[in-house]
N, C-alpha and C positions, 0 to 999 in steps of 0.2 A: 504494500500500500504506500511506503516511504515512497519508494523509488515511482509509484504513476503520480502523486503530489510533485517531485521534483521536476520530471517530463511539460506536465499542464503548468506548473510554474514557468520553466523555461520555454517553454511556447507562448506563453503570454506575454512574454518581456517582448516590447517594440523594437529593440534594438539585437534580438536574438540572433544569432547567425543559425542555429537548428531550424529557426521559423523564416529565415529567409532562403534557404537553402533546399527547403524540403519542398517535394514535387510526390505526386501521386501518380503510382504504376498500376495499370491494372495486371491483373496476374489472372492466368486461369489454371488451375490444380485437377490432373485429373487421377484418380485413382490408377497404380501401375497395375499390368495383368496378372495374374498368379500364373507362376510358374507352372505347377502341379496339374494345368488343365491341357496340358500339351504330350505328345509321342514322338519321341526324336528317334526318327531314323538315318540309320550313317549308313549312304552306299558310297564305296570307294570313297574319295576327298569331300564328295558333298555331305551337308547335312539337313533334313527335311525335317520341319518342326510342323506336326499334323493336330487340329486339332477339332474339336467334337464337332460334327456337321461336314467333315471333309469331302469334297465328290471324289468318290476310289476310282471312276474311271480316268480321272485326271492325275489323282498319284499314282495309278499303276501306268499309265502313259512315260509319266516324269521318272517312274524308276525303270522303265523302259529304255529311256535314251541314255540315263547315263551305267548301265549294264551293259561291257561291251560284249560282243557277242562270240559264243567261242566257237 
């Protein structure tokens, strides 16, 4: 509580340099993904991060191309 009295004090002073210097950033925060909802598959050097809702026709295409063929 000391230290938000000290702040609103020193914002109030007219001759503040905190109060003349300060500007408002908007920021937007977004929550990061959880790891844990992902399938990593390693072919060869690639690595394919699959995750719930994936079309298999298209990861089985993509492990397709990079399986080379014997």
């Amino acid at each position: 509580m000391h230290q938000l009295k000290y702040w609103l004090y020193k914002a109030q002073r007219p001759h503040s340099r905190a109060a003349s210097s300060a500007t408002f950033r908007a920021v937007a925060v977004t929550a990061p993904e959880p790891e844990n909802d992902r399938l990593w598959i390693q072919v060869g050097s690639a690595r394919i991060a699959v995750r719930p809702g994936f079309d298999p026709h298209l990861l089985r295409d993509v492990v397709a191309a990079l399986v080379p063929e014997c």
